[in-house]
N, C-alpha and C positions, 0 to 999 in steps of 0.2 A: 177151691178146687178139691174133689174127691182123692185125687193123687196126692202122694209124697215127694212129686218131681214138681219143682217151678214151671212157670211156663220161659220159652227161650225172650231173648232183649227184645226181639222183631216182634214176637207177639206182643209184650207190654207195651212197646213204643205207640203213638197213638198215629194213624192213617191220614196224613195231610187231606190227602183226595176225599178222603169219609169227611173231612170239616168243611169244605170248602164243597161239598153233594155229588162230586164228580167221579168218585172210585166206580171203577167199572168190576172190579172184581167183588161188590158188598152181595151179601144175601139177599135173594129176592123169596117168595113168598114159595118157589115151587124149590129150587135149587138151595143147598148150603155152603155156607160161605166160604169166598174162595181168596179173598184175601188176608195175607198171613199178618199184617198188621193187627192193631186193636182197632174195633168198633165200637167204642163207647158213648150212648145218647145222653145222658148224665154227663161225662165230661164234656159232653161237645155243647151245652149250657152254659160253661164256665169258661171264662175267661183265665181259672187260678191253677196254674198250675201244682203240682203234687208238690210239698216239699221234702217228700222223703223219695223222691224220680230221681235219679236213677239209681239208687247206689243201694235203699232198703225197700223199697214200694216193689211188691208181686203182685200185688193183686190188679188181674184182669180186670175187674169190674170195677175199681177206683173211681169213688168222683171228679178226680181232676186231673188237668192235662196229665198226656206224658209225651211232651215232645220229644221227636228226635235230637239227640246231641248234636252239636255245631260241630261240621269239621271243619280242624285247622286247615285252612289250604298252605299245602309244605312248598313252595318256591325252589327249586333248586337251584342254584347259582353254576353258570356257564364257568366250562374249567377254564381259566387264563390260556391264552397260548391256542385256544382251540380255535376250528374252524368252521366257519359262517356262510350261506351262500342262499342271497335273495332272490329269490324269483316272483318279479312283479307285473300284474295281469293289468297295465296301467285302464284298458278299458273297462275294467269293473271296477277297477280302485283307483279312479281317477285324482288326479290332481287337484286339492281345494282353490276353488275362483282366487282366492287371494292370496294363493300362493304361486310358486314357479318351481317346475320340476329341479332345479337344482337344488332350491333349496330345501324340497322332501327330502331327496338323496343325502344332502348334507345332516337333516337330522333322527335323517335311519342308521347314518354312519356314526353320530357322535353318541347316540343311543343303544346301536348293540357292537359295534365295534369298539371305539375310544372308549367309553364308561365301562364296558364289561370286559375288556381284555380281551376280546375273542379277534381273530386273524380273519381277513374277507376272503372268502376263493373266489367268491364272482358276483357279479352284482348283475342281473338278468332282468332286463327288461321285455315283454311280448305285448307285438299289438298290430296290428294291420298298417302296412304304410300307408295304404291308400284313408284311413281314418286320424293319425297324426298329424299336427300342420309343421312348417318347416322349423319354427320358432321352438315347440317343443322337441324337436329332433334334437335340435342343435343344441340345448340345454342337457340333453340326457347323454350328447358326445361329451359337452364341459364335466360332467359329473364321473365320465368315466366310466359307464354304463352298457355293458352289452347290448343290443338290440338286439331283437331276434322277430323277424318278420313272419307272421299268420296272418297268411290270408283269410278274411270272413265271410265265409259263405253261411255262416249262418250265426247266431248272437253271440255266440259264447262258442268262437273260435280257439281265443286263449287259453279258456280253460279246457278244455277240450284236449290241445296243445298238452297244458302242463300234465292233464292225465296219463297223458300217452308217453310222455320220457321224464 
C-alpha cells in the first residue's frame, strides 16, 4: 500500500462468501467493490493458510489464507436461585413417538431446573384442545403443566399466541 496507515482487521481477514463465489457485495466490471472484506484470487488457490495471520501479516494482497478468528462462544451460566418459565408450543414442538409428554417435562425439569439451580415460575404448555387427545392431556396434568388453550383457526395458532403475550 502507498500509505503509511495499515489497512483495518476486516479488510485483511479473507471473505468467506468471495471463496465459496457467493459474495454479493464483490466487484463486478462496471461498479467498485463494495465488500469491506479481502478479495484475494491468489489466496483463494490455496488451501495454506498465512502463517504470520493474524498478529504480523498486512498485506492485502498475500498469498495465503487469512481466515477469520474463531470465536469463543462464552456460555453464561444461569445465576442459582433465579427464575425459569417455559412456554411450550407443543404443536410445533411436538412430543417424540417414543416418548410421552411427562417424560419431556421430567427432562426439561432435571435439565434447566435441578442441574442449573434455576427456580420454575411456570411451566406453560399451548395448543388447541380440539388437536390433543385425552392421554396427552392427562400426562401434561401429572407433569404439572399449565395448559393454555388456542384455538386453531389457522397453523400456527400457538405461535401467534405466544407473540401476542
Amino acid at each position: 500500500m502507498a500509505s503509511n496507515t495499515f489497512p483495518s482487521t476486516t479488510q485483511l481477514t479473507d471473505c468467506r462468501f468471495f471463496y465459496n463465489g457467493s459474495c454479493k457485495n464483490e466487484a463486478t466490471n462496471n461498479n467498485a467493490k463494495k465488500c469491506n472484506f479481502r478479495h484475494c484470487e491468489i489466496a483463494k488457490q490455496t488451501e495454506n493458510k498465512c502463517l504470520q495471520w493474524p498478529n504480523e501479516c498486512k498485506n492485502v494482497d498475500c498469498n495465503y489464507r487469512h481466515p477469520a478468528e474463531k470465536k469463543q462462544n462464552i456460555v453464561t451460566q444461569p445465576q442459582p436461585g433465579g427464575l425459569i418459565t417455559f412456554f411450550w408450543d407443543i404443536e410445533n414442538c411436538p412430543v417424540p413417538r417414543d416418548c410421552d409428554a411427562f417424560e419431556v417435562i421430567q427432562r426439561v425439569r432435571d435439565l434447566f431446573v435441578h442441574k442449573s439451580g434455576l427456580r420454575e415460575d411456570a411451566f406453560n404448555c399451548y395448543y388447541d384442545t380440539k388437536m390433543i387427545s385425552d392421554f396427552m392431556r392427562q400426562h401434561l396434568m401429572l407433569g404439572n403443566v399449565n395448559t393454555i388453550d388456542v384455538p386453531q383457526f389457522n397453523k400456527a395458532g400457538a405461535a401467534l399466541h405466544l407473540q401476542r403475550h
